[in-house]
ROPA-46084 format. One line per field, with one value per residue (C-alpha): x negated, y, z; chain. Coordinates in steps of 0.1 Angstrom, whole numbers, always signed. Each point is the difference from the previous one (the first is absolute). Layout:
east	X / ...
north	Y / ...
up	Z / ...
unit	A / ...
***
This chain:
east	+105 / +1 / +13 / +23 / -24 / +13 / -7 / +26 / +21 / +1 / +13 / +24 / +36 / +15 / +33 / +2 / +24 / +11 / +4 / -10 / +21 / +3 / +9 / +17 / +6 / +2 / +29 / -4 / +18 / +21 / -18 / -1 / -15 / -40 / +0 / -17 / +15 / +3 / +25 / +12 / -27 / -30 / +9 / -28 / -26 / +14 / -13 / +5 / -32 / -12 / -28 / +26 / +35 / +7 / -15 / -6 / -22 / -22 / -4 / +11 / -36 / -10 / -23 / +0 / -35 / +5 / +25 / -23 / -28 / +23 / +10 / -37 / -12 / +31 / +16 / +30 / +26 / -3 / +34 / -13 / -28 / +21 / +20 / -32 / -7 / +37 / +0 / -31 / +19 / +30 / -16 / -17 / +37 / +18 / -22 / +29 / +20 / -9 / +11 / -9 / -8 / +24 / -16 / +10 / -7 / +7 / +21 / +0 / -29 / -1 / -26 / -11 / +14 / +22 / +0 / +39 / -7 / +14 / +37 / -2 / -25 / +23 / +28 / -21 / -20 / +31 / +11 / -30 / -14 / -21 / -20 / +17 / +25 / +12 / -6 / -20 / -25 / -9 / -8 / -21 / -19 / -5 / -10 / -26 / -12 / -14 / -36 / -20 / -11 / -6 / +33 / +19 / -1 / +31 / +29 / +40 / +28 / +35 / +30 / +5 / -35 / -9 / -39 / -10 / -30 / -23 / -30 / -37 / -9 / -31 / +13 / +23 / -30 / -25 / +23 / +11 / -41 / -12 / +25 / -11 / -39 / +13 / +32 / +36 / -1 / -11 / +36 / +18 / +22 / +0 / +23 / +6 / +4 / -33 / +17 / +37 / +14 / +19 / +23 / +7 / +10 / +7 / +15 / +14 / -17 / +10 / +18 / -17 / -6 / +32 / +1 / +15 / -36 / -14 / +9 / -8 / -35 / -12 / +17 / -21 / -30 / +7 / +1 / -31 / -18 / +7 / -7 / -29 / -14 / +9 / -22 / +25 / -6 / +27 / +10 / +19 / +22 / +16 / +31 / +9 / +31 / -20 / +23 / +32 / +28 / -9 / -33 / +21 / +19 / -31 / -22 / +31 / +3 / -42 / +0 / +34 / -9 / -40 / -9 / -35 / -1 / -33 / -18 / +14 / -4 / +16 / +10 / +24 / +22 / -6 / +15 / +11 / +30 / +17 / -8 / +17 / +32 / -2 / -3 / +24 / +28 / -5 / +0 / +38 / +14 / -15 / +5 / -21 / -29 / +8 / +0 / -35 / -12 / +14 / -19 / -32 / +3 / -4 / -29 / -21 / +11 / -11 / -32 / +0 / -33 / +19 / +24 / -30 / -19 / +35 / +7 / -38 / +2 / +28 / -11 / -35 / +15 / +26 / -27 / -18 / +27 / +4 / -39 / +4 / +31 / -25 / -33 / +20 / +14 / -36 / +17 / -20 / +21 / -9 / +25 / +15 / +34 / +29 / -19 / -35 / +27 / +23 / -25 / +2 / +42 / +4 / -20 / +12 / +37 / -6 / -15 / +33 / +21 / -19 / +5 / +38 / +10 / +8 / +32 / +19 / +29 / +20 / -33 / -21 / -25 / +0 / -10 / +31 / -7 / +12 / +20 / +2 / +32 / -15 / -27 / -37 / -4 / -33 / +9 / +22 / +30 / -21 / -28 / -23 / -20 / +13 / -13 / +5 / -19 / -27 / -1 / -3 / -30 / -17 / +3 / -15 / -27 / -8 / -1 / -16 / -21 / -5 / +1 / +18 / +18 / +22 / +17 / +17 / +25 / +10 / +32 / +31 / +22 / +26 / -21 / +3 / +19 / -16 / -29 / +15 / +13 / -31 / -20 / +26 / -2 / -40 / +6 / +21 / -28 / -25 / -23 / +10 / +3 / +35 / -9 / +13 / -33 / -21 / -26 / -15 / +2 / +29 / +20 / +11 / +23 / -7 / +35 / +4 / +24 / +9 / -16 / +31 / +3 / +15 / +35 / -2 / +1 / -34 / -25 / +1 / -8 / +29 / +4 / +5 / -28 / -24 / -26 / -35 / -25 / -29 / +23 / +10 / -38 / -11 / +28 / -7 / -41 / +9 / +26 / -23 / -31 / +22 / +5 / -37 / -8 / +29 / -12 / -41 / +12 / +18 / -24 / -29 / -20 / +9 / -38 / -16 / +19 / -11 / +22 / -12 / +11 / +32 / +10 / -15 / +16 / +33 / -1 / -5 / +25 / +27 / -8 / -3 / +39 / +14 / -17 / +9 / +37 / +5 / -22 / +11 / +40 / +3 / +1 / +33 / +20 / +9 / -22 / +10 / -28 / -9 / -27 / +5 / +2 / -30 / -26 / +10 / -27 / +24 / +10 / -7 / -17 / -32 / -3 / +2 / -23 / -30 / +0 / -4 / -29 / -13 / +4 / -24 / -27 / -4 / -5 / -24 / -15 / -1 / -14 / -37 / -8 / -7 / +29 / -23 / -26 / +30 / +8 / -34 / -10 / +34 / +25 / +36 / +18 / +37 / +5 / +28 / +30 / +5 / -31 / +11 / +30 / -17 / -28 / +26 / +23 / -28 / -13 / +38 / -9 / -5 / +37 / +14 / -14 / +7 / +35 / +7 / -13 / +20 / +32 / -9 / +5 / -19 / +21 / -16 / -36 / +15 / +17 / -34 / -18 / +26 / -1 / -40 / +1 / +28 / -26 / -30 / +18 / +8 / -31 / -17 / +24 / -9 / -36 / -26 / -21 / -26 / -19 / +10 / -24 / +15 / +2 / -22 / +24 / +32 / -19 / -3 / +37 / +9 / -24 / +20 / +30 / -9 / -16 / +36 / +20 / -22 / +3 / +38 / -1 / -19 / +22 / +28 / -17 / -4 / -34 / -6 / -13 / -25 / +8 / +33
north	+937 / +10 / -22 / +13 / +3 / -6 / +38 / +5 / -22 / +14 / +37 / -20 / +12 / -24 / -5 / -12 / -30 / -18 / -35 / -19 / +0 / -22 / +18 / -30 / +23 / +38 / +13 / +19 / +41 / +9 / +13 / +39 / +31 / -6 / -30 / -32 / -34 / -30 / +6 / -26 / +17 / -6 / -36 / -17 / +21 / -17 / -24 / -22 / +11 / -43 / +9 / +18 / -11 / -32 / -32 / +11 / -30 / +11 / +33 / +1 / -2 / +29 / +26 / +38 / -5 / -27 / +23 / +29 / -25 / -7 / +38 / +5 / -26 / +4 / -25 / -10 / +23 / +34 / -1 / -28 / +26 / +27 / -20 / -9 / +36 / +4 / -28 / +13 / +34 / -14 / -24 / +38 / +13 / -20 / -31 / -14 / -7 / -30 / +11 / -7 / +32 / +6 / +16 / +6 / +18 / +35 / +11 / +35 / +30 / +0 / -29 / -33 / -26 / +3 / -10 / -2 / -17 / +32 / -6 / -32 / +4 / +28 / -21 / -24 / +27 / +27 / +1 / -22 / +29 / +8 / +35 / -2 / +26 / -16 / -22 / +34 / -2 / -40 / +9 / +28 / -20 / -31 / +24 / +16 / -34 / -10 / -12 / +21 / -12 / +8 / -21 / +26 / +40 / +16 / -10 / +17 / -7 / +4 / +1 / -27 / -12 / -6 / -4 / +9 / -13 / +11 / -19 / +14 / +11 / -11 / -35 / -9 / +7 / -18 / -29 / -1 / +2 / -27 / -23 / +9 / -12 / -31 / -12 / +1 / -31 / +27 / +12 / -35 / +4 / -18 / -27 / -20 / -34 / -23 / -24 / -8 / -16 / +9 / -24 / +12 / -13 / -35 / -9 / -37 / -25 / -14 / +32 / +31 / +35 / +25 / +34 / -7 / -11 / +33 / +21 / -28 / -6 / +39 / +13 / -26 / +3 / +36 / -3 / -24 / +27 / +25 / -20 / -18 / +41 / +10 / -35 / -24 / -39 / -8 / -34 / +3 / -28 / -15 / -23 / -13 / -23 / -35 / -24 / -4 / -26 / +13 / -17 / -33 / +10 / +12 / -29 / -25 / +15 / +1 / -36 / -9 / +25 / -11 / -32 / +9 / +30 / -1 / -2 / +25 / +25 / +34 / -9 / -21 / +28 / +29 / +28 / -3 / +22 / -18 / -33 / +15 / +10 / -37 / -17 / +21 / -8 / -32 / -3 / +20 / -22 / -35 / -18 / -31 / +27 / +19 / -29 / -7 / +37 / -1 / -32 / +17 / +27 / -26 / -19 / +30 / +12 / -35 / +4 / -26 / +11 / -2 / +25 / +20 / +2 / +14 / +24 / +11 / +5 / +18 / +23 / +2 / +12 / +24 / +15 / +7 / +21 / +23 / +5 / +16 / +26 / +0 / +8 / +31 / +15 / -1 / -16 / -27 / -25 / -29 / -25 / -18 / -17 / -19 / -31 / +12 / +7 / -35 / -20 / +24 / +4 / -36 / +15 / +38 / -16 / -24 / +29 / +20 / -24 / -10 / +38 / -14 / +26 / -18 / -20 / -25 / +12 / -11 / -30 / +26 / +11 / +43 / +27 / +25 / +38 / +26 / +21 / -24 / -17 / -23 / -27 / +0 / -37 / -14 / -37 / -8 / -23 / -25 / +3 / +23 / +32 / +37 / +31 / +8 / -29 / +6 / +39 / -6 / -27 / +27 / +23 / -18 / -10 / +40 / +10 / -33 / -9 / +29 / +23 / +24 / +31 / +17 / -24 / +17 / -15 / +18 / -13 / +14 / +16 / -29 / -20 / +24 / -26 / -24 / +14 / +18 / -34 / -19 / +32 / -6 / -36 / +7 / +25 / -22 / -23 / +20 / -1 / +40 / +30 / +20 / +26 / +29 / -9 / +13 / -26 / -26 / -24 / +13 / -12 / +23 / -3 / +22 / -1 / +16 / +7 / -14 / +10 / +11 / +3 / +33 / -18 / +3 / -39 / -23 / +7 / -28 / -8 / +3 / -39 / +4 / -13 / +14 / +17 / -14 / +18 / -7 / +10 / +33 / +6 / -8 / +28 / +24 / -1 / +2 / +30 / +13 / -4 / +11 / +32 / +6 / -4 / +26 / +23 / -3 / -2 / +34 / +14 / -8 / -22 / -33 / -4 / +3 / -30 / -37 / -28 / -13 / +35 / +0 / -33 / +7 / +34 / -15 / -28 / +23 / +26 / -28 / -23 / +28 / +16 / -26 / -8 / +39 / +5 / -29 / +13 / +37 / -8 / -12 / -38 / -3 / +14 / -13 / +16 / +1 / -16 / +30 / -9 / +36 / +17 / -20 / +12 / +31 / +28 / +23 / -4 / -23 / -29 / -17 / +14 / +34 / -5 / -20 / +33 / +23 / -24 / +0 / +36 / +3 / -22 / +21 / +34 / -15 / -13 / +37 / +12 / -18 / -1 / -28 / -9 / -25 / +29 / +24 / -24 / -3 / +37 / +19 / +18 / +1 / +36 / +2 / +38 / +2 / -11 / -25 / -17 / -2 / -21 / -22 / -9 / -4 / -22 / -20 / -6 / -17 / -26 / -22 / +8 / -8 / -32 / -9 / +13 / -25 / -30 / +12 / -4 / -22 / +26 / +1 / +32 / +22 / -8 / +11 / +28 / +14 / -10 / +20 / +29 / +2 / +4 / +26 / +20 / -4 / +13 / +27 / +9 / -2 / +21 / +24 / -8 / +4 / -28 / -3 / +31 / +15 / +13 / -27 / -31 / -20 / -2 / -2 / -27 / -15 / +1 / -11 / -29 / -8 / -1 / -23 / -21 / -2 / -4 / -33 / -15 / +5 / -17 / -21 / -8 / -4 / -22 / +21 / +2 / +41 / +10 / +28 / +10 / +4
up	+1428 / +36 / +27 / +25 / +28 / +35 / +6 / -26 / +9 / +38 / -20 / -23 / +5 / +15 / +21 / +36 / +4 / +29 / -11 / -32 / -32 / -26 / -31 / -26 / -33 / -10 / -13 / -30 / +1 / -27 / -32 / +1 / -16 / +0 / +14 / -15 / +0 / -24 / -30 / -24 / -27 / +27 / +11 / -22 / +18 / +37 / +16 / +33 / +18 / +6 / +26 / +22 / -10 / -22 / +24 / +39 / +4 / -24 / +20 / +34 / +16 / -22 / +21 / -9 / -5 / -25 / -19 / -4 / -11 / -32 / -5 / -1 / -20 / -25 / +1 / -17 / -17 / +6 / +18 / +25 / +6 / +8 / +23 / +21 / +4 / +8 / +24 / +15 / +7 / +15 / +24 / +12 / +0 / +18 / +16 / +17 / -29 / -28 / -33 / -29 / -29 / -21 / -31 / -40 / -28 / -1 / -36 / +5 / +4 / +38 / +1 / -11 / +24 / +32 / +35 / +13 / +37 / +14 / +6 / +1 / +31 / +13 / +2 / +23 / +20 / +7 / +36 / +12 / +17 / -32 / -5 / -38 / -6 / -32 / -32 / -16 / +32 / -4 / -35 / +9 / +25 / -31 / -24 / +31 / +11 / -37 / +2 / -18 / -35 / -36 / -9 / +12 / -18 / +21 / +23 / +1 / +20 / -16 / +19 / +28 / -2 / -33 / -2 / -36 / -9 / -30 / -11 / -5 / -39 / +7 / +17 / -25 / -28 / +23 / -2 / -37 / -8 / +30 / -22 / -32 / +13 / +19 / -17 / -2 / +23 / +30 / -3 / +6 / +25 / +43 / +0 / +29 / -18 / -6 / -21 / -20 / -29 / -27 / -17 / -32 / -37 / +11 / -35 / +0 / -22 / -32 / -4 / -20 / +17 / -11 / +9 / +32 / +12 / -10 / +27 / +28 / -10 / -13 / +38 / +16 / -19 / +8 / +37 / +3 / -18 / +24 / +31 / -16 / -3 / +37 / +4 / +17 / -8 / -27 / -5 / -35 / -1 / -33 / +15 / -34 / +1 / -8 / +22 / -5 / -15 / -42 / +6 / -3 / -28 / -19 / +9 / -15 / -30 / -5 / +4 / -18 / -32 / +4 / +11 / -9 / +17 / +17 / -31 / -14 / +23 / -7 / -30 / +13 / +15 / -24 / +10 / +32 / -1 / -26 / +17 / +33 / -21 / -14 / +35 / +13 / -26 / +4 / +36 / +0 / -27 / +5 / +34 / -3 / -6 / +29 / +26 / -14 / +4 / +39 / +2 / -16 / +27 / +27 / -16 / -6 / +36 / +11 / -16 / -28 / -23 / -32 / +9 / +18 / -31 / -23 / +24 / +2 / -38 / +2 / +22 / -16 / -35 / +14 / +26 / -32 / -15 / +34 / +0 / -35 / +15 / +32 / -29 / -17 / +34 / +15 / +31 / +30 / +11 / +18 / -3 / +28 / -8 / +18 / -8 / +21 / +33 / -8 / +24 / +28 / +4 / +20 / +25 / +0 / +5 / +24 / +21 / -6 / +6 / +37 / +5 / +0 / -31 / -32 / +5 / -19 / -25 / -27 / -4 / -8 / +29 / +5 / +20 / +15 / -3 / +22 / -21 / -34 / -3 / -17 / +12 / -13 / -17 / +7 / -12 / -27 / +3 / -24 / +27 / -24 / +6 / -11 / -6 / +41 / +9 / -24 / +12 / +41 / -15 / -18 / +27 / +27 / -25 / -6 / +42 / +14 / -27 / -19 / +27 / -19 / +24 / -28 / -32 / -21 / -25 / -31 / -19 / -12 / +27 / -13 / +28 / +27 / +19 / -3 / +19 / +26 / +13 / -10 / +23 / +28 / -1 / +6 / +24 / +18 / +3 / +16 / -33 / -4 / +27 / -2 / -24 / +24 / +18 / -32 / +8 / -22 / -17 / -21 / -32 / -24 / -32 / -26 / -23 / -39 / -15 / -41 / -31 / -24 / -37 / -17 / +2 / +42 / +4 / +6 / -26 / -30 / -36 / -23 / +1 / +39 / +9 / +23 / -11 / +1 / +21 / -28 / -29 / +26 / +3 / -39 / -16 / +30 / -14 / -38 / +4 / +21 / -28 / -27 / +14 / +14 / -40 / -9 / +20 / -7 / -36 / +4 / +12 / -18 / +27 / -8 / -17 / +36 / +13 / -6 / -4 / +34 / +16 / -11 / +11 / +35 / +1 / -12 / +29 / +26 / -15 / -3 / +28 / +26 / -23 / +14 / +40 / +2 / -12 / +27 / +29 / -1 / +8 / +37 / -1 / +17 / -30 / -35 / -31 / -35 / -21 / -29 / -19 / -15 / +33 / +15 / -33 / +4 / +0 / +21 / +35 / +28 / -20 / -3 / -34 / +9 / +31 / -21 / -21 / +28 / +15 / -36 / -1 / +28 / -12 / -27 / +17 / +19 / -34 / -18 / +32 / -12 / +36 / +25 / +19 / +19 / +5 / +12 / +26 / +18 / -3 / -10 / +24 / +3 / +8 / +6 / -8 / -24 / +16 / -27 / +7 / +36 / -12 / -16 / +24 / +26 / -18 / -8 / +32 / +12 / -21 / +28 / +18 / -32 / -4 / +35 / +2 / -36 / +24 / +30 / -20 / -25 / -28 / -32 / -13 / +28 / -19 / -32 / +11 / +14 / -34 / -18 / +22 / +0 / -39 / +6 / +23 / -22 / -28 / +19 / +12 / -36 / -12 / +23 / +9 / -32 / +11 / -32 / -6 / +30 / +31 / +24 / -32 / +25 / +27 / -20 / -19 / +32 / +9 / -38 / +5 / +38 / -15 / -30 / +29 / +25 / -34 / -15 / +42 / -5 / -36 / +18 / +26 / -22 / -22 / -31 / -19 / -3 / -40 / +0 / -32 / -20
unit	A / A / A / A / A / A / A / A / A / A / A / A / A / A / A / A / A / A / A / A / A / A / A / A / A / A / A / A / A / A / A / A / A / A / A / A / A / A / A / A / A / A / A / A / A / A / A / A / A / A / A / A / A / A / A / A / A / A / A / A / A / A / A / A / A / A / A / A / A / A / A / A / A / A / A / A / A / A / A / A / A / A / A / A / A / A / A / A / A / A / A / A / A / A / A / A / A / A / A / A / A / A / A / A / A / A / A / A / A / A / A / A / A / A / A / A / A / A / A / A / A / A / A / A / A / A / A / A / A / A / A / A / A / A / A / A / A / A / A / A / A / A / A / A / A / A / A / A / A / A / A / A / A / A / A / A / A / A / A / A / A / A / A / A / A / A / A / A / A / A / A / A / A / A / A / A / A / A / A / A / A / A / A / A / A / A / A / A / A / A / A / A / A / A / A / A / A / A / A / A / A / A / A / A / A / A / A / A / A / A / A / A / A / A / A / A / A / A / A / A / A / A / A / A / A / A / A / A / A / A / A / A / A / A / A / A / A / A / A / A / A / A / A / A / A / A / A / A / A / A / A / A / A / A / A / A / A / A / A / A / A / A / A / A / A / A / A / A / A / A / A / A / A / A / A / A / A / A / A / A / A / A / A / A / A / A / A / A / A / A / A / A / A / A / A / A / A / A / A / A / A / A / A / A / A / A / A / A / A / A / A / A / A / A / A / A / A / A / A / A / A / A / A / A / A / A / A / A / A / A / A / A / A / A / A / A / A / A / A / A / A / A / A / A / A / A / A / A / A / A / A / A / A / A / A / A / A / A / A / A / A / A / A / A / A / A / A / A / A / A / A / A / A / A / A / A / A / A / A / A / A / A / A / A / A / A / A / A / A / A / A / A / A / A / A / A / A / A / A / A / A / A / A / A / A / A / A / A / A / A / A / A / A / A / A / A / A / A / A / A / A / A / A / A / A / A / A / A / A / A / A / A / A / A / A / A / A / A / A / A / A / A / A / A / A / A / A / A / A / A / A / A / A / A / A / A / A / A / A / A / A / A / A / A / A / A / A / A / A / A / A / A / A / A / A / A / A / A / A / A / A / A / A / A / A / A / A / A / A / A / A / A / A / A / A / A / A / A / A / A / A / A / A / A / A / A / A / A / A / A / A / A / A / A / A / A / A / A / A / A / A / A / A / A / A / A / A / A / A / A / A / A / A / A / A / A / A / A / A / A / A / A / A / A / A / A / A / A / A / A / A / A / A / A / A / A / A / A / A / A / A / A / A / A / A / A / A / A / A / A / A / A / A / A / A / A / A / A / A / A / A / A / A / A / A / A / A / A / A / A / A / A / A / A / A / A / A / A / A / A / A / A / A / A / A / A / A / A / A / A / A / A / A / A / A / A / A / A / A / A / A / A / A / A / A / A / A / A / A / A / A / A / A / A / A / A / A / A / A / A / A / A / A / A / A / A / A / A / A / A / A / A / A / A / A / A / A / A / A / A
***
């Protein structure tokens, strides 16, 4: 790519203006004929543009060299490079104004993706004495000042200074096959964290994992996927509830029912659910038994080893029942619970409360909130630790220890409270910046909505109970299996499968049923759990999708030629407008994956993954790739696509089948 030379900078159109302005944010025109802007349909392919919009701190020192450097070298998303080249352009246009570009995807024939600085720098420029006659002139001048490059095929301006923008065939093919040589990993987006946490699944223990865990810990695991691609540090945190006043009540009733519990281990508790149920009805109906359980609280708080060594079994057989859930999810977690932060709260509060902000009321010791009628409680009447107290631990743990600049907490929106005051409280403090600066370090809640049964209400067994997560997982994998073996029996193909197959093929089928029918709704509403709707074939599922990525594997199979060969000697052409499609949704892989960490979003990925198999379908139908004079290129673009549509499975931690 060619730099803008001072030579062509010195002919760039500019305007003279007499003093500097300071342009704070463009105001977008309203949508007419021919013009491009984001619609509800195209919102998965936006993005907040990080290296130029999201944290100024992280870009504010940024020189126009340094920008063009990254267009060149190609880095990030291919909308961060177009909004170098665009930012390149309007510090030509109009050198006295700081602005920032303004660039999205173009949904309609006139281009690709679109600059619309124009009337939002008109509004700033007009009646400063500037050689600008109007919004249609400034874009003009952008669309004039672009440095040259082979990014860019064509420029149009549309109305009040719309700059159209339409790629390169032979860019956007240079780019699909660069990634097929060095990786998908090539494509991971810029993002202007190093390091955060995600705090996810934090099921309590003693207590099984339901279903209301599931969409806590597969929208986490999610999210740490994604940012763990665009290669941010991510601390995933398991804050399992391993503290608390049950520990007394559990540890009583080990020692009352087994005396001899130490040498019997395990045994001695059985299944730990039914010994909850057991503890707990006798710790509402029996007084004496109660008093001892409070008392049990204190000793093990105290530090007495006998109580240590209960509560460690306690947590050591229940730890071993999530790591099964964790085992058949394919989810990391490093666990970190309320007990690892309990020596650090003293501390933490006695810094708050030389700060002069927690206060005595009612004998319990709390934080006021602006705009919270009621009081954050730090200390409990009975002078113990809560969840608040536990949570402003953890989170100076994870920015002065940990160094972490973004945690993310991912619970039902039923706790959206809860953390705004418990964010405010921090804020207050100092420990966070007001989050109208956009600067880091940063605290984010990430709120879902409930999983419902057919009936509309919280989904349960038929006994009212909640349902397992294990038992969830086990009947999604057999349904799953027992319909694989219809359908290969039906057909006739069931005698090229092995056992082994088939029970692979069904976990990933059923597992990824399930992560999928979750992921694909945005978090923040309820979903009705469907086993029938989620193994569906048809539609928006994972079902349907592993078939289309199966589908692919096996053209590339009948093709008999070397896909690996094809990449380091083959060429990709974008001639049939079909192709073009596809190659260019492709290549906004990397906006897509950056907008789903912007906003926290895991429904963005899918929505992509479904409309990629959409657009391959269509370009198959409409593209003879095997047999045809260009089979090695459209092998090529079959064998891209598989390759973006196993990073998404990826992503969304679903194990792709190759054959089905």
């Amino acid at each position: 790519m060619r730099a803008l030379t001072a030579a062509a900078a010195a002919t760039a159109v500019t305007a003279p203006t007499p003093a500097r302005l300071f342009l704070v944010s463009a105001r977008r025109a309203a949508p007419r004929f021919g013009y491009c802007r984001a619609s509800s349909a195209s919102r998965l392919l936006r993005s907040s543009c990080y290296a130029s919009t999201t944290m100024e701190d992280e870009t504010s020192t940024s020189a126009s060299a340094q920008v063009q450097e990254s267009a060149v070298q190609g880095a990030g998303s291919v909308k961060q490079q177009v909004s170098n080249l665009v930012a390149l352009s309007l510090r030509a246009t109009v050198p006295e104004v700081d602005v920032e570009p303004t660039v999205e995807v173009c949904t309609t024939k006139f281009g690709d993706y679109q600059c619309n600085n124009a009337m939002g720098l008109w509004s700033k420029v007009k009646g400063s004495g500037t050689s600008f006659k109007n919004p249609n002139a400034i874009g003009q001048a952008i669309a004039k000042n672009l440095p040259a490059c082979d990014v860019i095929e064509s420029t149009s301006v549309a109305g009040p200074g719309f700059v159209n923008i339409v790629l390169s065939n032979s860019w956007v093919a240079k780019r699909i096959q660069d990634m097929l040589v060095n990786g998908i990993k090539t494509w991971a987006p810029i993002l202007p964290v190093k390091r955060l946490v995600v705090d996810f699944s934090s099921p309590n223990i003693a207590k099984e994992m339901h279903v209301g865990h599931l969409r806590s810990t597969i929208i986490g695991d999610t999210l740490a996927r994604m940012f763990e691609f665009s290669n941010v540090d991510v601390l995933r945190r398991n804050h399992v509830g391993d503290w608390g006043t049950q520990f007394g009540m559990l540890i009583e009733f080990l020692f009352e029912k087994f005396p001899e519990w130490e040498e019997l281990g395990s045994q001695a508790i059985g299944d730990l659910q039914l010994f909850y149920k057991a503890s707990k009805e006798k710790f509402d109906n029996d007084a004496e038994f109660k008093d001892r359980a409070q008392q049990a609280v204190v000793r093990l708080q105290g530090g007495e080893e006998k109580y240590r060594s209960a509560w460690k079994k306690i947590c050591e057989i229940s730890r071993n029942e999530f790591d099964q859930v964790y085992k058949l999810l394919d989810v990391q977690l490093e666990e970190k619970g309320e007990s690892f932060y309990n020596p650090y709260i003293p501390q933490v509060l006695e810094g708050l409360s030389n700060q002069g902000f927690i206060k005595e009321s009612e004998g319990a010791r709390v934080i006021f909130i602006e705009g919270h009628k009621i009081p954050l409680i730090v200390v409990k009447r009975d002078g113990g630790f809560n969840y608040a107290s536990t949570d402003l631990a953890a989170l100076w743990y994870r920015l002065n220890v940990e160094k972490a600049e973004w945690i993310i907490y991912v619970t039902d929106v039923g706790q959206q409270q809860h953390f705004d005051m418990f964010f405010k409280a921090a804020r207050m403090a100092g420990w966070l910046p007001d989050p109208n600066e956009k600067k880091f370090p940063k605290t984010s809640h990430v709120g879902f909505g409930l999983v419902l049964g057919a009936d509309g209400k919280r989904f349960r067994t038929r006994s009212t109970e909640v349902v397992r997560l294990g038992d969830l997982l086990d009947e999604a994998k057999a349904r799953s299996k027992s319909e694989l073996k219809q359908r290969l029996t039906d057909n006739g193909k069931i005698v090229d499968w092995t056992d082994e197959e088939l029970e692979e093929t069904s976990k990933a089928v059923g597992y990824g049923a399930v992560k999928y029918a979750d992921l694909k709704n945005n978090r923040l509403t309820n979903y009705t759990f469907s086993f029938d709707q989620m193994l569906s074939d048809k539609g928006n599922t994972a079902v349907y999708l592993q078939y289309a990525h199966a589908r692919i594997c096996s053209i590339i199979r009948k093709s008999n030629m070397d896909i690996e060969e094809l990449k380091m000697n083959g060429k990709i052409s974008l001639g049939h407008p079909d192709e073009r499609v596809l190659g260019l949704y492709l290549i906004r892989f990397a906006e897509v994956v950056e907008d789903a960490c912007t906003h926290l979003l895991p429904n963005v990925l899918c929505e992509y993954l479904y409309n990629l198999s959409e657009m391959f379908t269509r370009f198959y139908t409409n593209c003879q790739v095997v047999g045809s004079p260009e089979e090695p290129s459209r092998l090529l673009l079959c064998e891209a696509t598989a390759v973006v549509m196993r990073q998404c499975f990826h992503l969304l931690g679903i194990t792709p089948v190759y054959k089905l």
